[in-house]
N, CA and C atoms as a LAMMPS dump frame, in Angstrom:
ITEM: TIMESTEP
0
ITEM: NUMBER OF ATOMS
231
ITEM: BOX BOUNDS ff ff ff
-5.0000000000000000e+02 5.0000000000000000e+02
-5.0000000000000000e+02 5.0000000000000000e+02
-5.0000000000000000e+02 5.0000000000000000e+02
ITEM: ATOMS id mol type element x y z
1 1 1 N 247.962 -261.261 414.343
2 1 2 C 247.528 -260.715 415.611
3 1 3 C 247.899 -261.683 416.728
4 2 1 N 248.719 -260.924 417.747
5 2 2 C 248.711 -262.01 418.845
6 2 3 C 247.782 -262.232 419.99
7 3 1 N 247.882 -263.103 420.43
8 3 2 C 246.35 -263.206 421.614
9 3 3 C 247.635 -263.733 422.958
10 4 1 N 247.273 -263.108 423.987
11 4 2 C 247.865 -263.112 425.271
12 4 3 C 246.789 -264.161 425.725
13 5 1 N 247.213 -265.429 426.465
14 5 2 C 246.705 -265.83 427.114
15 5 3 C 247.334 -266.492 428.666
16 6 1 N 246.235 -266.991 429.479
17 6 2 C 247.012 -267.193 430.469
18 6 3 C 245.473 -268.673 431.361
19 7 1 N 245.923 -269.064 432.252
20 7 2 C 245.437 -269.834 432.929
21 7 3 C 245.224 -269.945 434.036
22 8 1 N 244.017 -269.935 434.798
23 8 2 C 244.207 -270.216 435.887
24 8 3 C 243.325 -271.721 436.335
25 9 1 N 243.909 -271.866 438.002
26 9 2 C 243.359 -273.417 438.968
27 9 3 C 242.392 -272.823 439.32
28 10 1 N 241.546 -273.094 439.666
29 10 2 C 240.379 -273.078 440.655
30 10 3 C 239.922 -273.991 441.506
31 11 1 N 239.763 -273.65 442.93
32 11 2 C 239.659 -275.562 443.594
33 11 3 C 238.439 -274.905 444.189
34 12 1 N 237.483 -275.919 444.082
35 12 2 C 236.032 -275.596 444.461
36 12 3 C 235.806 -276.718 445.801
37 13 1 N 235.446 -275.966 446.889
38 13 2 C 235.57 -276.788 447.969
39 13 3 C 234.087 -278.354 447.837
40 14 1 N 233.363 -277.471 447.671
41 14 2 C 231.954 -278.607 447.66
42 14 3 C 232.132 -279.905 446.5
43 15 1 N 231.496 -280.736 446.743
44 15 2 C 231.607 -281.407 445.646
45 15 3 C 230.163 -281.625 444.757
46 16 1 N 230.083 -281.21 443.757
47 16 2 C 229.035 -280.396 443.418
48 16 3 C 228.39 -281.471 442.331
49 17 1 N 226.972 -281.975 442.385
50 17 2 C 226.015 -282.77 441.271
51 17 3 C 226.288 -282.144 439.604
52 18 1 N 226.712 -283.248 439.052
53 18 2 C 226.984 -282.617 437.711
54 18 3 C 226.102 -281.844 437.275
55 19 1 N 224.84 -281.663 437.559
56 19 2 C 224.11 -280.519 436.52
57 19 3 C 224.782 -279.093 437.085
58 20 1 N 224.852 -279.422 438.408
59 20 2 C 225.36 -277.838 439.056
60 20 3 C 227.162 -277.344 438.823
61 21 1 N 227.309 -278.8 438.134
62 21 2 C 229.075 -278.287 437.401
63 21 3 C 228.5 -277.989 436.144
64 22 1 N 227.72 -278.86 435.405
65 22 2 C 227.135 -278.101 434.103
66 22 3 C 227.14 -276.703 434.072
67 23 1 N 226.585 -275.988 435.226
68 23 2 C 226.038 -274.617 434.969
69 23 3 C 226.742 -274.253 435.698
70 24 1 N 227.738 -274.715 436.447
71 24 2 C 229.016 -273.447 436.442
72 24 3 C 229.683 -273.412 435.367
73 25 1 N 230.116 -273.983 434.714
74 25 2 C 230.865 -273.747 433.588
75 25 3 C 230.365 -272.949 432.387
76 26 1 N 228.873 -272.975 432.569
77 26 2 C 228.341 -272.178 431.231
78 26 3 C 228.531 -270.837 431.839
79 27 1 N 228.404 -270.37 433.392
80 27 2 C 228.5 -268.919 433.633
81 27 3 C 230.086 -268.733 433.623
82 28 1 N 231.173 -269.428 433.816
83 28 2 C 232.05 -269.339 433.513
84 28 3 C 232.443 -268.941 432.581
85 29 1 N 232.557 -269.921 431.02
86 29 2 C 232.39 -269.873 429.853
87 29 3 C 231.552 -268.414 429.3
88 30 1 N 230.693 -267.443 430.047
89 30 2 C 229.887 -266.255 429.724
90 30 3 C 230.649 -265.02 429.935
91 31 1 N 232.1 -265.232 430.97
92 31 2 C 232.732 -264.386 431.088
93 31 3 C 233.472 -264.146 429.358
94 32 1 N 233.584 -262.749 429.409
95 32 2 C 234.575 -261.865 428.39
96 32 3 C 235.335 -262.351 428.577
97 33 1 N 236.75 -262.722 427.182
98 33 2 C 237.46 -263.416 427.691
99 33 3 C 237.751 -264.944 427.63
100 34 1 N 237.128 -265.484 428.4
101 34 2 C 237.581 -266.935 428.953
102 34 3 C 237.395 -267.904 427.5
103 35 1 N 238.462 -268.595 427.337
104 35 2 C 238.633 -269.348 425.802
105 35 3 C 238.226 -270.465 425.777
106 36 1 N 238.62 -270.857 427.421
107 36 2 C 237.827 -272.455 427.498
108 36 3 C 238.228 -272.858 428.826
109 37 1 N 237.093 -274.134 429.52
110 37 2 C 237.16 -274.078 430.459
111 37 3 C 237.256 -275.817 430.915
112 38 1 N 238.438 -276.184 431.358
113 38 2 C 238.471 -277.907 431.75
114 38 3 C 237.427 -277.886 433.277
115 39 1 N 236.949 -279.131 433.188
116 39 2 C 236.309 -279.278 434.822
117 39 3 C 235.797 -280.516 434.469
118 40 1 N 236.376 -281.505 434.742
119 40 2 C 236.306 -282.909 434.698
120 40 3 C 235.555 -284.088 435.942
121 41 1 N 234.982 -284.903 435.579
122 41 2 C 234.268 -285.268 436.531
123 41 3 C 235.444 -286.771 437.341
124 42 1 N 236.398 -286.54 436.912
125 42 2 C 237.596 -287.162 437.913
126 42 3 C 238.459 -286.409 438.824
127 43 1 N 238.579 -285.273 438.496
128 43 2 C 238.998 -283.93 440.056
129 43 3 C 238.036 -282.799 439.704
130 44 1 N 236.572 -283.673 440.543
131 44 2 C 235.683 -282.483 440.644
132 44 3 C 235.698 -281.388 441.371
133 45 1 N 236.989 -281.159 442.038
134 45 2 C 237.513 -279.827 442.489
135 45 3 C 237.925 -279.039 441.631
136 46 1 N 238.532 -279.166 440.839
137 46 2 C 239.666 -278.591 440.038
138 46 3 C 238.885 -278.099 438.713
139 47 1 N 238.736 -276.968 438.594
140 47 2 C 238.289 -276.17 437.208
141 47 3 C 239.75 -275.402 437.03
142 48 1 N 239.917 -275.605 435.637
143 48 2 C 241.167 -274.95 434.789
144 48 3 C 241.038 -273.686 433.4
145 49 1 N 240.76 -272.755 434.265
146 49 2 C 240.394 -271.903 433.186
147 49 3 C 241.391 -270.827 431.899
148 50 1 N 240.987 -271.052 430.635
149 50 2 C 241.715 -270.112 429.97
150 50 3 C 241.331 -269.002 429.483
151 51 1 N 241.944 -267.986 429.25
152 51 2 C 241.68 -266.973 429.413
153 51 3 C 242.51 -265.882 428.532
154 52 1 N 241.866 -264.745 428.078
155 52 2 C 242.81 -263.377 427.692
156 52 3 C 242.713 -262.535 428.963
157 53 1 N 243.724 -261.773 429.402
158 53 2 C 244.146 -261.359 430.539
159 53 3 C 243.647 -259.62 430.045
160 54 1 N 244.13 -259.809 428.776
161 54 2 C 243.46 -257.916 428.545
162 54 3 C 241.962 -258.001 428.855
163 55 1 N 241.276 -258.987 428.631
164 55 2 C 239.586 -259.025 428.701
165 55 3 C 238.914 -259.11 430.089
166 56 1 N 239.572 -259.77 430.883
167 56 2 C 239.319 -260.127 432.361
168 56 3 C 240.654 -260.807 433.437
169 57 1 N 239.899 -260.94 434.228
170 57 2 C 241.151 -261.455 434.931
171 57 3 C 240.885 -262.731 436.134
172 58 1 N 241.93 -262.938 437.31
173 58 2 C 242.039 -264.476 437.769
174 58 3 C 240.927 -264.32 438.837
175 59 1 N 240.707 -262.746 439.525
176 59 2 C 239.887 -262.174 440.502
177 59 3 C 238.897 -262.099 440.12
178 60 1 N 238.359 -261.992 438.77
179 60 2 C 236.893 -261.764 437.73
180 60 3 C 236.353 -263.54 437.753
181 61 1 N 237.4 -264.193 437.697
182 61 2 C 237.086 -265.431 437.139
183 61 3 C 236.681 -265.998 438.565
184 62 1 N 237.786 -266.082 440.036
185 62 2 C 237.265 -266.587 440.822
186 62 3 C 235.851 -265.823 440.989
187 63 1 N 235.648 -265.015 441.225
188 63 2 C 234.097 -264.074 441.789
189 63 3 C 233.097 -264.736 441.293
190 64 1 N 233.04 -264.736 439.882
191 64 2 C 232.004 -265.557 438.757
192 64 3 C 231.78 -266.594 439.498
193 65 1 N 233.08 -267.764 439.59
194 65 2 C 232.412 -269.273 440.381
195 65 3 C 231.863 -268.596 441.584
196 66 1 N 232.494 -268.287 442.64
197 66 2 C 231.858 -267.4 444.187
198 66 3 C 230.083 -267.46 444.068
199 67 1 N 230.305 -266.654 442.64
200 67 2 C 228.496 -266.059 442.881
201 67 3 C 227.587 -266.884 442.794
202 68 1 N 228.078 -268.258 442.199
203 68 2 C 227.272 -269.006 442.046
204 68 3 C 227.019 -270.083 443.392
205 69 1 N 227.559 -269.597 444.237
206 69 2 C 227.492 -269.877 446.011
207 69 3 C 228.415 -271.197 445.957
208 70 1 N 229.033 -271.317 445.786
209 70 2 C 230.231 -271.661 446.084
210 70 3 C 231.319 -271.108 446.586
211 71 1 N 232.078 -272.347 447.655
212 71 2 C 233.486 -271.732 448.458
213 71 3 C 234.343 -272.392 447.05
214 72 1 N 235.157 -271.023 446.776
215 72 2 C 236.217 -271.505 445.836
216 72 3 C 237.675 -270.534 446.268
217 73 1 N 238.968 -271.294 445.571
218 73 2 C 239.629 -270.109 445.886
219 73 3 C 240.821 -270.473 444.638
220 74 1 N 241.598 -269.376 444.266
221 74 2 C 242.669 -269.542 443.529
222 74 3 C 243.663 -270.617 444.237
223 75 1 N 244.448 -271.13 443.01
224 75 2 C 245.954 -272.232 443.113
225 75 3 C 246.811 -271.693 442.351
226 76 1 N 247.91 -271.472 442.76
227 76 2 C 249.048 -271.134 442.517
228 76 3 C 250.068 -272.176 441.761
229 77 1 N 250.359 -272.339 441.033
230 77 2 C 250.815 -273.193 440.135
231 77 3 C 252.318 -272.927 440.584
């Protein structure tokens, strides 16, 4: 079976207290879909998400961070 995957940047404007990157990543990580999620506490902007593209998508994924009141926006690789 093959699995389509794909990746996206995410640059999160705030710079956010690790518990509150903790728990973006778990609602992240809750999306359908998403396989795994980098967000490192050396470019605490930068979340790198992976993903199946049949399950969700780069607009599903930014919204998710969004809701959690954050300014975020897609990067174009």
């Amino acid at each position: 079976m093959d699995i389509n995957l794909a990746d996206v940047t995410i640059h999160i404007d705030e710079t956010l207290e690790p518990a509150k990157r903790h728990a973006l990543v778990d609602q992240v990580r809750e999306v359908n879909g998403v396989v795994g999620v980098g967000y490192h506490d050396d470019k605490p902007h930068l979340m790198i998400i992976e993903y199946d593209p049949d399950k969700t998508s780069s607009a599903e994924l930014l919204q998710t961070v969004k809701a959690q009141g954050v300014h975020a926006e897609l990067i174009g690789l």
